[in-house]
DSSP file (Angstrom, degrees, kcal/mol; ACC not computed):
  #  RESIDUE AA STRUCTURE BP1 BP2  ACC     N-H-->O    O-->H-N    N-H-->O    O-->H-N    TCO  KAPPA ALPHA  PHI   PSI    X-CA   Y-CA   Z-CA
    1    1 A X              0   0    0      0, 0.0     2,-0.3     0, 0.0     0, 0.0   0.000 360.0 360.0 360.0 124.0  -36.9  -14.3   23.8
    2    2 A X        -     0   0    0      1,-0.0     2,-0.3     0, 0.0     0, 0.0  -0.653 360.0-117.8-113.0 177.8  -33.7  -12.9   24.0
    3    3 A X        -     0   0    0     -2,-0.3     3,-0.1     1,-0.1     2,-0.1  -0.671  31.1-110.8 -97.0 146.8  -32.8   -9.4   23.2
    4    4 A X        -     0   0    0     -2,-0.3     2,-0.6     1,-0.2    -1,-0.1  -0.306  35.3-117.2 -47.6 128.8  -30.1   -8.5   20.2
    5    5 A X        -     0   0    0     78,-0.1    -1,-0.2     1,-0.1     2,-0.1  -0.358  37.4-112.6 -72.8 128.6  -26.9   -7.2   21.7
    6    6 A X        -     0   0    0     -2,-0.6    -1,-0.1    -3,-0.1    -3,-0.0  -0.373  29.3 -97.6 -47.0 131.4  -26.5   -3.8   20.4
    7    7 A X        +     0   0    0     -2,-0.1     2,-0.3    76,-0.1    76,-0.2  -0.496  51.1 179.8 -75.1 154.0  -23.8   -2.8   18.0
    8    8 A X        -     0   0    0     74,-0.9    76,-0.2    -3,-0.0    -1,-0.0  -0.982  33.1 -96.1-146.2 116.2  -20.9   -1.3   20.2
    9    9 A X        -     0   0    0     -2,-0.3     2,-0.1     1,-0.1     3,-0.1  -0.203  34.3-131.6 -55.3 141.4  -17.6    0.1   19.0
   10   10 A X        -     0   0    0      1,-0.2     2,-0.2     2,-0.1    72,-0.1  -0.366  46.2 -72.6 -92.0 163.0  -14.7   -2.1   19.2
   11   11 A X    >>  -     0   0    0     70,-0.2     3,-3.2     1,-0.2     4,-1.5  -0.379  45.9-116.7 -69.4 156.5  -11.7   -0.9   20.6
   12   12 A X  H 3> S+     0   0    0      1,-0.5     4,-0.7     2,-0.2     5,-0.2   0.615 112.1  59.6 -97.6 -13.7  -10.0    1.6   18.4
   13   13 A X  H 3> S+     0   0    0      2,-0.1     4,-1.4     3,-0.1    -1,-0.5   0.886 102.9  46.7-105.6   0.6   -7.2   -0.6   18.1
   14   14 A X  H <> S+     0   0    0     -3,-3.2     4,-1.1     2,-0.2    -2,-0.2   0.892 115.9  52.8 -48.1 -65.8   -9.0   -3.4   16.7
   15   15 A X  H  < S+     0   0    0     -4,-1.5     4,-0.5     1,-0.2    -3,-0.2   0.560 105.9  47.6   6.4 -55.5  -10.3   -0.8   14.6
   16   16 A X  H  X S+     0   0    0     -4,-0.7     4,-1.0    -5,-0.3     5,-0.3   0.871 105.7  57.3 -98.0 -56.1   -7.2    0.6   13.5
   17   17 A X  H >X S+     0   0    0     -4,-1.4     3,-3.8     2,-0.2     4,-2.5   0.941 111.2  52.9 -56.0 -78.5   -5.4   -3.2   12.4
   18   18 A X  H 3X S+     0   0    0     -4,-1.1     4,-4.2     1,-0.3    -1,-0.2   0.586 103.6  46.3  22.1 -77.5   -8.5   -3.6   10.1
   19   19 A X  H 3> S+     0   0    0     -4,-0.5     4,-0.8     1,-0.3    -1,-0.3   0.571 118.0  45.0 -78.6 -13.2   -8.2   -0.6    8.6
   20   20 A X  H <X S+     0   0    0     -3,-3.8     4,-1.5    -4,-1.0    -1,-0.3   0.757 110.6  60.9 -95.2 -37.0   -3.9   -1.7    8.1
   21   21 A X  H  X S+     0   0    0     -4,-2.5     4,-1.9    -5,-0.3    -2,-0.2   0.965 109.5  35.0 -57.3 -70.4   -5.3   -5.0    7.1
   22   22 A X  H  < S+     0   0    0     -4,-4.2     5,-0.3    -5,-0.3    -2,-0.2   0.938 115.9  54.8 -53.9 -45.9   -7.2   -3.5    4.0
   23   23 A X  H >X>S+     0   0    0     -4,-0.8     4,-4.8     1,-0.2     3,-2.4   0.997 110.0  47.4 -33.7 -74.6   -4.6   -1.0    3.3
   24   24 A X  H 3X5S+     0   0    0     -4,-1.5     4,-1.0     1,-0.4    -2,-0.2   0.883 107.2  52.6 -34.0 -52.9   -2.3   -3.9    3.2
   25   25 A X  H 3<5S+     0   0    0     -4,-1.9    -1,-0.4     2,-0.2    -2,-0.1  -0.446 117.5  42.0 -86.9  39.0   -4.7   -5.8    0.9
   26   26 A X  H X>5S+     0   0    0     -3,-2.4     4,-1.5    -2,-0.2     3,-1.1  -0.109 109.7  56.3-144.5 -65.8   -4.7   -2.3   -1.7
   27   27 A X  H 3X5S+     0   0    0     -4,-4.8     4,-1.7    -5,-0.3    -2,-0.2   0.846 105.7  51.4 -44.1 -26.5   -1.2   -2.0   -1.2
   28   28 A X  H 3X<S+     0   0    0     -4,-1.0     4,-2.0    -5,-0.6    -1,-0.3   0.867 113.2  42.8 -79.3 -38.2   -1.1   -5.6   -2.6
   29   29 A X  H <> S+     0   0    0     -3,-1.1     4,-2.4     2,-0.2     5,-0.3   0.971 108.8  57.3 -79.7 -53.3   -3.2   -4.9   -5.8
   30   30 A X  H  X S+     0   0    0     -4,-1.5     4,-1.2     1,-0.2     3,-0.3   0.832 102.8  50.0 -29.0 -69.6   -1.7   -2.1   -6.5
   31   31 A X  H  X S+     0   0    0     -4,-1.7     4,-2.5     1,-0.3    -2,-0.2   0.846 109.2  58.7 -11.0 -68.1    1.6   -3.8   -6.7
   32   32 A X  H >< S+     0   0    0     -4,-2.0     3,-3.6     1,-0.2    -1,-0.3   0.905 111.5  39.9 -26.5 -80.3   -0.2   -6.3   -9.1
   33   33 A X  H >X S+     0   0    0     -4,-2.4     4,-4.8     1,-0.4     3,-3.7   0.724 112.7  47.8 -58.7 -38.9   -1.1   -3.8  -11.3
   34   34 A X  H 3X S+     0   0    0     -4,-1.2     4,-0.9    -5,-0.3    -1,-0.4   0.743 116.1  48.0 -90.5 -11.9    1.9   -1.8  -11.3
   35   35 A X  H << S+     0   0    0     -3,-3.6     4,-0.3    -4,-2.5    -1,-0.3   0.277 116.3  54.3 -80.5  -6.7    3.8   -5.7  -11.8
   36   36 A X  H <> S+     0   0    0     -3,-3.7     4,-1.9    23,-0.2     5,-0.3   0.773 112.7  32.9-105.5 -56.8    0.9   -5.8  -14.6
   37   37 A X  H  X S+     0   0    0     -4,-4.8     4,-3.7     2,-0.2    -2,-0.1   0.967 117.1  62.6 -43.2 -52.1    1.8   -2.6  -16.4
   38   38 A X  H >X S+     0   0    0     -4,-0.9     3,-3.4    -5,-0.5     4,-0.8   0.882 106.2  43.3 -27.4 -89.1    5.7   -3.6  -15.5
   39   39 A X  H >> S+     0   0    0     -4,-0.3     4,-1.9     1,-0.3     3,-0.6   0.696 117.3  44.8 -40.9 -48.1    5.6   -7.0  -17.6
   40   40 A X  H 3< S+     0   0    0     -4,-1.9    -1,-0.3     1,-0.3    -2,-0.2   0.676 122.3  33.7-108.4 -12.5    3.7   -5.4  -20.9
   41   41 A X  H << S+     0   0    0     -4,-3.7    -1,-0.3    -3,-3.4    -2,-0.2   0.624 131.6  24.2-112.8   5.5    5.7   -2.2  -21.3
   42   42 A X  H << S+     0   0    0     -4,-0.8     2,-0.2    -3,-0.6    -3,-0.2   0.446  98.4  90.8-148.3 -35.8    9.3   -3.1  -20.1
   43   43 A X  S  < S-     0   0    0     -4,-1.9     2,-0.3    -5,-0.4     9,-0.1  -0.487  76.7-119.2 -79.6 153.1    9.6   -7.0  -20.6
   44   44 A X        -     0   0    0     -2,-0.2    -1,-0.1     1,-0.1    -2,-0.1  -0.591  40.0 -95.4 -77.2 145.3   11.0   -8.3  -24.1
   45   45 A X        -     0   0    0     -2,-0.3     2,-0.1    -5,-0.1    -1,-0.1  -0.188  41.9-139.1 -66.3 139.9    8.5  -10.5  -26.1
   46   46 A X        -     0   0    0      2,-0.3     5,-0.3     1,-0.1     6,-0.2  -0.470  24.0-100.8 -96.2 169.2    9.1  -14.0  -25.4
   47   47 A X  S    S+     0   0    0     67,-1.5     2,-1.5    63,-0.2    -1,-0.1   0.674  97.9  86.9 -61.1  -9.9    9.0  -16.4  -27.9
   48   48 A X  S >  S-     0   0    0     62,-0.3     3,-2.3     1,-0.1    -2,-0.3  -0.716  96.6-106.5 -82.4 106.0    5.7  -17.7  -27.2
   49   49 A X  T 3  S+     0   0    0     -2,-1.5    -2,-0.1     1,-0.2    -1,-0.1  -0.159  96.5   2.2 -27.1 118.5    3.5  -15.6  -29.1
   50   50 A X  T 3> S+     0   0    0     -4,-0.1     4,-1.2     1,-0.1    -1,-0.2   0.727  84.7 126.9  12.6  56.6    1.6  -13.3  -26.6
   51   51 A X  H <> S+     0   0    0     -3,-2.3     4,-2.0    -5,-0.3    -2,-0.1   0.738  71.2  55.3 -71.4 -31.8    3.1  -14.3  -23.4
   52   52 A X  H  > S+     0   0    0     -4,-0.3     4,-3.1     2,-0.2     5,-0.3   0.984 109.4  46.1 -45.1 -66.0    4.0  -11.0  -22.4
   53   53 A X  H  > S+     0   0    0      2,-0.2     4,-2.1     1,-0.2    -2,-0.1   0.901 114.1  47.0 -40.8 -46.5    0.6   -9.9  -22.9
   54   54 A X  H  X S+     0   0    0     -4,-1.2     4,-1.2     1,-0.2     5,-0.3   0.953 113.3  52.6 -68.9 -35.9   -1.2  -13.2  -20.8
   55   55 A X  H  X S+     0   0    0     -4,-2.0     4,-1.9     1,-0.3    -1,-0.2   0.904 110.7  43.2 -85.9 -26.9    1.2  -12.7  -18.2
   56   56 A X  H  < S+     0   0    0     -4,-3.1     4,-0.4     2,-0.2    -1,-0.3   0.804 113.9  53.0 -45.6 -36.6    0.3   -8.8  -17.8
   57   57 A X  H >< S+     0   0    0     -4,-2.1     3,-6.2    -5,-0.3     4,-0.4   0.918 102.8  58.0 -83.4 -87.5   -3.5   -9.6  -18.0
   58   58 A X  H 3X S+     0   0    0     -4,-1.2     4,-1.3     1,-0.3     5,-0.3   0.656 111.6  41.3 -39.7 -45.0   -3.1  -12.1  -15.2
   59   59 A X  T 3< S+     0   0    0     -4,-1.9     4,-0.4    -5,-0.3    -1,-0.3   0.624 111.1  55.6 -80.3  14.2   -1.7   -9.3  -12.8
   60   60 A X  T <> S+     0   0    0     -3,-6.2     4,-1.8    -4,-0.4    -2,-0.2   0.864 111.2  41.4 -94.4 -47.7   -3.9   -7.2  -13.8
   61   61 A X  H >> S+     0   0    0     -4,-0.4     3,-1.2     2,-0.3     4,-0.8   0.991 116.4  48.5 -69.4 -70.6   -6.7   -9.4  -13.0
   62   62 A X  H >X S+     0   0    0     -4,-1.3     4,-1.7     1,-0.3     3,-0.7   0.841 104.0  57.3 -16.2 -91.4   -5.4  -10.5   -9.9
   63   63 A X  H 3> S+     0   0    0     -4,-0.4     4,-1.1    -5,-0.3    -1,-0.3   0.596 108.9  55.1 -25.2 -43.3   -4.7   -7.2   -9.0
   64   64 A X  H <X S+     0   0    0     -4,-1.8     4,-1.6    -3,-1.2    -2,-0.3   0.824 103.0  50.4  24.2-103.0   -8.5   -7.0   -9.7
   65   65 A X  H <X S+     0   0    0     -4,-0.8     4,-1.4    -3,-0.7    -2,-0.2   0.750 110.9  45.4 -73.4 -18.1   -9.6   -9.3   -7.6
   66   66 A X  H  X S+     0   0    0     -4,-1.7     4,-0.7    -5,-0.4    -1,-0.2   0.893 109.5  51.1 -65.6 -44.9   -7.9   -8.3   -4.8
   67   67 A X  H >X S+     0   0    0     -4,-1.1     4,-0.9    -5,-0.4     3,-0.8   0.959 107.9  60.8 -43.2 -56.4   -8.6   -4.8   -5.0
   68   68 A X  H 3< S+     0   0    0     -4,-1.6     3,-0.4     1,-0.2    -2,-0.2   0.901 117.7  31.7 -32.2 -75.6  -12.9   -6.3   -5.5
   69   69 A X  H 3< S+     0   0    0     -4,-1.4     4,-0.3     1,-0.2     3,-0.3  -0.081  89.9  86.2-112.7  24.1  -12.7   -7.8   -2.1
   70   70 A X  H <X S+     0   0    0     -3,-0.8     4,-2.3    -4,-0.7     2,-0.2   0.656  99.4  41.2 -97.4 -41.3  -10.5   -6.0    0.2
   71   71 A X  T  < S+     0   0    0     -4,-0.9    -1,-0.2    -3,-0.4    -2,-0.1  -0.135 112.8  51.8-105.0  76.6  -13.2   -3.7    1.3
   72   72 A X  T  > S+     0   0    0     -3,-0.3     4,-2.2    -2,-0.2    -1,-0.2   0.130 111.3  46.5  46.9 -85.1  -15.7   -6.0    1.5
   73   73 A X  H  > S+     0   0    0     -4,-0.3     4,-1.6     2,-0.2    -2,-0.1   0.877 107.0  57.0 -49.7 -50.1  -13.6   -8.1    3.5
   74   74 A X  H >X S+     0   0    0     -4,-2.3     4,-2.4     1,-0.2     3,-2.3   0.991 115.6  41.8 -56.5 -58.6  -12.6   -4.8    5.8
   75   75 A X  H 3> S+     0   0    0      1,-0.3     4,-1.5     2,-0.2    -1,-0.2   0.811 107.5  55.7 -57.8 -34.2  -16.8   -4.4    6.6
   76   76 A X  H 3X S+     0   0    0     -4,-2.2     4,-0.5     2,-0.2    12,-0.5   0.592 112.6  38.6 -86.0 -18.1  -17.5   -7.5    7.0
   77   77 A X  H <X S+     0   0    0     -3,-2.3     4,-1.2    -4,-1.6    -2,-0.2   0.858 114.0  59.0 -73.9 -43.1  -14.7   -7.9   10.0
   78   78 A X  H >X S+     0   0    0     -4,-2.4     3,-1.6     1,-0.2     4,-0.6   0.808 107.9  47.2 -38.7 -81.6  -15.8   -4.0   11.3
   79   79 A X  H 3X S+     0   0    0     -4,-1.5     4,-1.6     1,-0.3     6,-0.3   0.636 107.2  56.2 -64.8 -45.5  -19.3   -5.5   11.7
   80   80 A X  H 3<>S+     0   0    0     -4,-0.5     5,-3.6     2,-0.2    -1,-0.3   0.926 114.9  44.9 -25.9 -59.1  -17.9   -8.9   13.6
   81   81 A X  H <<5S+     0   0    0     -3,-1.6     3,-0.5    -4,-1.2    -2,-0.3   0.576 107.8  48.8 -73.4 -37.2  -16.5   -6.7   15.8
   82   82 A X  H  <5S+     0   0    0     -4,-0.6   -74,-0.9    -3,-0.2     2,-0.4   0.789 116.9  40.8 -65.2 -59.6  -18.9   -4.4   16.5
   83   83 A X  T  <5S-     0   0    0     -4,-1.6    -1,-0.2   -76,-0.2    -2,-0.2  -0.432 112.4-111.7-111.0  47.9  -21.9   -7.0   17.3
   84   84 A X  T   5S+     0   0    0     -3,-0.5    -3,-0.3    -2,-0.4     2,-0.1   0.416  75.4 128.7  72.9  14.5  -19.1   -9.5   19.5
   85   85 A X      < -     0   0    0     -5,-3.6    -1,-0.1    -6,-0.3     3,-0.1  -0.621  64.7 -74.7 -98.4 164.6  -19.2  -12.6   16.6
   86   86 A X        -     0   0    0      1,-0.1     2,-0.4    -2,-0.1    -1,-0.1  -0.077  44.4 -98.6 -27.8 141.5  -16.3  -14.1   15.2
   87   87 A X        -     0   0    0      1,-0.1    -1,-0.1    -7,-0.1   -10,-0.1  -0.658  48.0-114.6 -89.1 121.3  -14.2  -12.8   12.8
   88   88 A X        -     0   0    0    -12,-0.5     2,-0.3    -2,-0.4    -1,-0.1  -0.245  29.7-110.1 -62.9 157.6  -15.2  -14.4    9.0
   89   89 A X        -     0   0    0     -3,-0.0     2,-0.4     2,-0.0    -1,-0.0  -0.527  27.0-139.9 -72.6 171.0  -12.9  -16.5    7.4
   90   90 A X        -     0   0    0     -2,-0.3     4,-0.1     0, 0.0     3,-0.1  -0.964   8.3-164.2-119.7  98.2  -11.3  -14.5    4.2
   91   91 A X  S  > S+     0   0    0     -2,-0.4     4,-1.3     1,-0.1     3,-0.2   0.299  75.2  89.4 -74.3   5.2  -10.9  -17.2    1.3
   92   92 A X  H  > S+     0   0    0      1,-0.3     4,-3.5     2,-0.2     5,-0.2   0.899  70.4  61.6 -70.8 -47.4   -8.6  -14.5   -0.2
   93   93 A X  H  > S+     0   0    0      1,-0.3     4,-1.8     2,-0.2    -1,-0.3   0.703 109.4  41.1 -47.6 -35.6   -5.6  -15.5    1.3
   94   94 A X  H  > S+     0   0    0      2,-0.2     4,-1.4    -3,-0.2    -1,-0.3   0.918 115.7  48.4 -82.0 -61.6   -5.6  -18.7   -0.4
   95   95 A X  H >X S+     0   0    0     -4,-1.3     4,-2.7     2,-0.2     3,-2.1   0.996 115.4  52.6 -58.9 -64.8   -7.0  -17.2   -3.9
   96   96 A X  H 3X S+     0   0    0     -4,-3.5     4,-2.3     1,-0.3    -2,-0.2   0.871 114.8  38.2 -40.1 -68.2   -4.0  -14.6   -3.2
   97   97 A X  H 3X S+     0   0    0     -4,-1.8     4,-0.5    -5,-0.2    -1,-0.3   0.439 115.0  49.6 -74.8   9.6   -1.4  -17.3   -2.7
   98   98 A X  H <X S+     0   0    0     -3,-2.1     4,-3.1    -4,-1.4     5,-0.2   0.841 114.6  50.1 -83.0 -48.7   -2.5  -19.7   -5.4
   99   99 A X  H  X S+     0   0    0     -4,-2.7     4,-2.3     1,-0.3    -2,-0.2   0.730 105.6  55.5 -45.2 -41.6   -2.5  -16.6   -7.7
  100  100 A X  H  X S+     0   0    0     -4,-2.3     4,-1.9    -5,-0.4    -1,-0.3   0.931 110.3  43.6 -56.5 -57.5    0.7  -15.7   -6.7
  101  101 A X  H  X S+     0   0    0     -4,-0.5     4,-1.1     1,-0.2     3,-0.4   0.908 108.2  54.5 -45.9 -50.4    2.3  -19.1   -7.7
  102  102 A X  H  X S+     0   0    0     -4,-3.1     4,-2.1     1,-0.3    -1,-0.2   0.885 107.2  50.4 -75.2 -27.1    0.7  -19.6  -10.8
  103  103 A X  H  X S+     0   0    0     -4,-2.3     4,-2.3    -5,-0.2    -1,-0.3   0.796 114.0  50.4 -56.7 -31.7    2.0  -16.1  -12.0
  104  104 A X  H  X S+     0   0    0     -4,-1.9     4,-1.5    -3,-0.4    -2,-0.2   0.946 114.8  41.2 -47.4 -61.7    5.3  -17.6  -10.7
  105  105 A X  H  X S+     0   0    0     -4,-1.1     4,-2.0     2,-0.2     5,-0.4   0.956 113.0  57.1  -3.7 -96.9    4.9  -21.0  -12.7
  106  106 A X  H  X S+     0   0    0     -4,-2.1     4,-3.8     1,-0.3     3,-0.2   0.828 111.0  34.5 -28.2 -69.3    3.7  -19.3  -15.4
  107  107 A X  H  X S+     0   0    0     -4,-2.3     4,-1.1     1,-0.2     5,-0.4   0.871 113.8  60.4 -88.6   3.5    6.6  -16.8  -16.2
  108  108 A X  H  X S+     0   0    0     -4,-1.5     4,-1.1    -3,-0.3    -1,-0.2   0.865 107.5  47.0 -62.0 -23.1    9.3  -19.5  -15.0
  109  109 A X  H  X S+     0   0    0     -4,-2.0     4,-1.7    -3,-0.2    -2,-0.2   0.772 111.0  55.4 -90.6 -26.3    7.9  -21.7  -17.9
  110  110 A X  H  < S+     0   0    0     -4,-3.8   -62,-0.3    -5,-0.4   -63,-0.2   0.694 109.0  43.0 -84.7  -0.5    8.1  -18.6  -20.0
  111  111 A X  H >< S+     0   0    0     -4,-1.1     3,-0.9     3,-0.2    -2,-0.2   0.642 111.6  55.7 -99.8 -43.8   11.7  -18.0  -19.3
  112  112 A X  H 3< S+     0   0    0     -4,-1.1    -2,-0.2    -5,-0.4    -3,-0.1   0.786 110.3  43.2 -73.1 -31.9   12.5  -21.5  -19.8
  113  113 A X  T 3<        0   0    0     -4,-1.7    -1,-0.2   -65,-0.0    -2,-0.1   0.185 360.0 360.0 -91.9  17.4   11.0  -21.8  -23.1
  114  114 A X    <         0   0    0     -3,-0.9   -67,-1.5   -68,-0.1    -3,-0.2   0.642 360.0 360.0  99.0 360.0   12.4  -18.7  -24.3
């Protein structure tokens, strides 16, 4: 039988990029949001009958989900680190840069039809 290693504190500058990771990942939703708010109070309505609005919703939900799973994310590396395993993957990064695009997509196709 062998014995569970003990949780141990990581060094405090592992620690510290973490805690700049998850920041980073809140700085990013925010940004959403305030890109969400941007779009629905500042852009002119496009011809497509409530495009403004779907393209506000979609950074607002994005913004969302990022917000949802940035500390999560942050505990669940602290605790890697702390009991020696591997660091999890993050499927965010991918959700984040699909997200990004299709909000790209999205209002290039809404500028392009007016």
């Amino acid at each position: 039988m062998t014995a569970e290693r003990p949780d141990q504190e990581p060094d405090y500058r592992f620690t510290l990029a973490n805690e700049r990771t998850f920041l980073a990942w809140i700085r990013t939703a925010l940004g959403l949001l305030a890109a969400g708010v941007a779009v629905r109070q500042f852009v002119p309505p496009f011809t497509v009958a409530g495009a403004t609005t779907l393209l506000a919703l979609a950074c607002i939900v994005l913004a969302a989900v990022v917000a949802a799973t940035s500390f999560p994310r942050w505990r669940r590396a602290q605790q890697a680190m702390r009991s020696g395993a591997a660091l999890p993957p993050s499927p965010m990064v991918a959700v984040l840069a699909t997200g990004v695009l299709l909000l790209a997509l999205l209002a290039a196709l809404l500028v392009i039809v007016g």
